[in-house]
C-alpha positions, 0 to 999 in steps of 0.5 A: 500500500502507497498513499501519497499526500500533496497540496498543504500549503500557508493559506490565509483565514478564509481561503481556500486549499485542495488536497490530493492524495494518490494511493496505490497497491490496492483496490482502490475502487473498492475502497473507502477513504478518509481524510484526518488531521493532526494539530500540533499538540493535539490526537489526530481526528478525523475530518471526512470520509467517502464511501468507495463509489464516491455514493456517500460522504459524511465529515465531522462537526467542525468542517461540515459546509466548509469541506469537500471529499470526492474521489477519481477511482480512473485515477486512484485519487481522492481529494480534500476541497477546502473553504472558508478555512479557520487558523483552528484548521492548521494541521497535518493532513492523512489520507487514511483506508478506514478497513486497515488504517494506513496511512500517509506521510500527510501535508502540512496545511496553515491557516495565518495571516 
């Protein structure tokens, strides 16, 4: 199993930031994804996930209406739409697969002005 996150970068309060994850060494179309996060000094939560058709998604209290999951099993890609982004947001970012909770090396995203 390969999983690849990319697109963290230093974004202002209210902007805007899309993550990519690639995967590979597994079905990918068959699987559901997740996105987690880390902030410093904190346990890592979980912020969304998408089911392997890309047919349901559901994502945590704090980001509902802000965030986007979807996903391009052509493509073994899954990605994270991020809006209206808070500095409550700075984490590293994990794509993770909810079955064997593998994970990436993630992406650091900042919020600051």
């Amino acid at each position: 199993v390969h999983i690849v996150e990319s697109g963290g970068d230093l974004v202002q309060p209210g902007g805007s930031l899309r993550l990519s994850c690639a995967a590979s060494g597994f079905t990918f179309s068959t699987t559901a994804m997740s996105w987690d996060r880390q902030a410093p000094g904190q346990e890592r939560e979980w912020v969304a996930t998408i089911t392997s058709t890309g047919g349901a998604k559901y994502y945590s209290e704090r980001v509902r209406g802000r965030f986007t999951i979807s996903r391009d099993n052509a493509k073994n890609t899954v990605s994270l739409q991020m809006n209206l982004l808070k500095p409550d947001d700075t984490a590293v970012y994990y794509c993770r697969i909810p079955q064997t909770g593998s994970w990436g090396q993630g992406t650091q995203v900042t919020v600051s002005s």
